[in-house]
C-alpha positions as semicolon CSV with decimal commas, in nm:
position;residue;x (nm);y (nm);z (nm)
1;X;-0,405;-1,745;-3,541
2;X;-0,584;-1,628;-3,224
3;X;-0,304;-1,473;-2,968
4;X;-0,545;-1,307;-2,694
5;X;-0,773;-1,481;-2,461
6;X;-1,200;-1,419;-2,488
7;X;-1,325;-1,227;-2,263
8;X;-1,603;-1,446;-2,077
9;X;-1,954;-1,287;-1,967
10;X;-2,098;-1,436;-1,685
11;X;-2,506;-1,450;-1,638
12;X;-2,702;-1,391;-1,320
13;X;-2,774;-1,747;-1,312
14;X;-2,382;-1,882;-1,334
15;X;-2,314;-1,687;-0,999
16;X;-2,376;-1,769;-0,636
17;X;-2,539;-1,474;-0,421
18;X;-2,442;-1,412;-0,058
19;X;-2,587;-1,228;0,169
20;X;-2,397;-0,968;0,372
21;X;-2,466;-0,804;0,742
22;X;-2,377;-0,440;0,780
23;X;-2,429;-0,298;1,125
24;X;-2,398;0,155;1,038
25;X;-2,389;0,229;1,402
26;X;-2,109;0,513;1,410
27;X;-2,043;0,506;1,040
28;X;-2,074;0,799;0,795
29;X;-2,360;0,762;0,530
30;X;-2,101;0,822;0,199
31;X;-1,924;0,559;0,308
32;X;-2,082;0,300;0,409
33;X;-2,364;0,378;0,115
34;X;-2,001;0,329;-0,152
35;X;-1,911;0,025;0,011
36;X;-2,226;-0,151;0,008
37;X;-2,298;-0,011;-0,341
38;X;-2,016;-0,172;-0,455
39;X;-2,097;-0,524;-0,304
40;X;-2,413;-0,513;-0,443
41;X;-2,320;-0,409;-0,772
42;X;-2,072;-0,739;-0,759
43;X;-1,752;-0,544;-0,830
44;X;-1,563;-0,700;-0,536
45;X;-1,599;-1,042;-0,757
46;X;-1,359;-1,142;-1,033
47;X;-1,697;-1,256;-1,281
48;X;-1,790;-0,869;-1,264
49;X;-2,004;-0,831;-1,579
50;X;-2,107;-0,433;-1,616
51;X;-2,435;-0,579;-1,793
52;X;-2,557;-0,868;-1,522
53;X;-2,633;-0,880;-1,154
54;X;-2,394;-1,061;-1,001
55;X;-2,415;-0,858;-0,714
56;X;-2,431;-0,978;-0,352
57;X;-2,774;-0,888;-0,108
58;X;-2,677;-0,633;0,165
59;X;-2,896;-0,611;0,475
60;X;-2,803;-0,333;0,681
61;X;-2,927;-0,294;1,069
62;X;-2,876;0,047;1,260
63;X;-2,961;0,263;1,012
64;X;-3,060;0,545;1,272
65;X;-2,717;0,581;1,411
66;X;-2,535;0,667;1,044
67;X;-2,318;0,968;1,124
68;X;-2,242;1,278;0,882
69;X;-1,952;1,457;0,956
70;X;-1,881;1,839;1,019
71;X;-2,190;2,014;1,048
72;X;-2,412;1,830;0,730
73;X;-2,620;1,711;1,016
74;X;-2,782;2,052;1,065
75;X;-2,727;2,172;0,671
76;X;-2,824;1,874;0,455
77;X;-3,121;1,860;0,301
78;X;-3,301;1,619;0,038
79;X;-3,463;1,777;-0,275
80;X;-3,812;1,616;-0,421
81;X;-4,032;1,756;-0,653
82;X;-4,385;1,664;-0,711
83;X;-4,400;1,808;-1,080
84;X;-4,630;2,065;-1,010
85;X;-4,524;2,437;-1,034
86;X;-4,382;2,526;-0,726
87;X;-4,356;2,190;-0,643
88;X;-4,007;2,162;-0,474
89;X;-4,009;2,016;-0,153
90;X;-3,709;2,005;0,114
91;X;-3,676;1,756;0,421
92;X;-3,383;1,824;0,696
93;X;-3,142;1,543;0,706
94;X;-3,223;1,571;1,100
95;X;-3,529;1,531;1,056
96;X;-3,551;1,230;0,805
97;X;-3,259;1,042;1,035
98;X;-3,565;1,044;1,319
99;X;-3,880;0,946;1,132
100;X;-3,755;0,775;0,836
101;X;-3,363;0,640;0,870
102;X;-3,396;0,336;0,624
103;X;-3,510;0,597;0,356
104;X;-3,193;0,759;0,419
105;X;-2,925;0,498;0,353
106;X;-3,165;0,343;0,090
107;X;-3,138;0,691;-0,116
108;X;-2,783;0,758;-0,066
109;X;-2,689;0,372;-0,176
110;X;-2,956;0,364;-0,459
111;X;-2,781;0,724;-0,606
112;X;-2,431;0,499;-0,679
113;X;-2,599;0,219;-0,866
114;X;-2,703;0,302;-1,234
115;X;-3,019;0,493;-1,310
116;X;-3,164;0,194;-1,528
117;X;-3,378;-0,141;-1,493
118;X;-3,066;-0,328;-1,416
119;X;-3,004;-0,074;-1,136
120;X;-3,330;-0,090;-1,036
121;X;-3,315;-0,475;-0,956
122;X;-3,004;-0,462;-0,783
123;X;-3,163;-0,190;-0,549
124;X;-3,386;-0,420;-0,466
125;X;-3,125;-0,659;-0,310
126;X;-3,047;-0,370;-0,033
127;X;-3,253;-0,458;0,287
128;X;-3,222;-0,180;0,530
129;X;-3,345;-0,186;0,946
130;X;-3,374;0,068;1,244
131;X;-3,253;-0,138;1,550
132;X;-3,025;-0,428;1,563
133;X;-3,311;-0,698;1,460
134;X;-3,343;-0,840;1,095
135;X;-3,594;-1,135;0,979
136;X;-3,342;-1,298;0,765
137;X;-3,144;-1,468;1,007
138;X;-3,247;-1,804;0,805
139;X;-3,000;-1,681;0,486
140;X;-2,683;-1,670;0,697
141;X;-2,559;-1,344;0,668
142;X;-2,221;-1,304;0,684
143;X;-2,050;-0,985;0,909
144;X;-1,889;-0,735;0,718
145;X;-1,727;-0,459;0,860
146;X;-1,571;-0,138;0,669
């Protein structure tokens, strides 16, 4: 006799995706990067599966106005290293907010998914834009605020 219910596993292809508008004008990078990690991952939806995307796509506008707070503006600083000896290289958070701010977001959001291929294709659901503009206005995406 059978007393407790199965636990169901749900496939990519038994959910429905939506698509999500984040606007990070006056928002601090940990958070918003957490929140929208978590939408993508799917874990705001009641068919989470840990092994499945069943994740939601994020597009997030504004990315050069994402605020740190206290003084990590000046002090933070992203580590990459080509694999060479003496290869460690070290970009200003100020600096990478000006030239590059979708690389920004897109690193800090990519570091809370898992490091594996099913992480991997959920990062790829994360579109990110400087300015207020976005070319997919055709998917409908809803406003979320945090």
């Amino acid at each position: 006799m059978e007393t407790s219910p199965k636990t169901r596993f749900f496939k990519t292809s038994d959910t429905v995706q939506k698509w999500y508008l984040v606007d990070a004008s006056g928002q601090t990078l940990g958070r918003i990067a957490s929140h929208v990690a978590h939408i993508l991952r799917g874990k705001h939806k009641p068919i989470f599966t840990t092994n499945a995307d069943v994740g939601d796509f994020v597009v997030v506008i504004n990315a050069e106005k994402v605020e740190l707070t206290g003084k990590r503006t000046e002090k933070k600083e992203l580590y990459h290293n080509t694999g060479y000896p003496g290869g460690a290289r070290f970009e200003a958070f100020k600096e990478l907010i000006k030239t590059k701010p979708e690389f920004v977001i897109e690193h800090a959001v990519k570091g809370m998914l898992p490091h594996n291929r099913l992480g991997r294709r959920i990062g790829m659901k994360l579109k990110v834009y400087r300015g207020a503009s976005h070319p997919h206005a055709a998917q409908q995406p809803e406003t979320m605020s945090f």
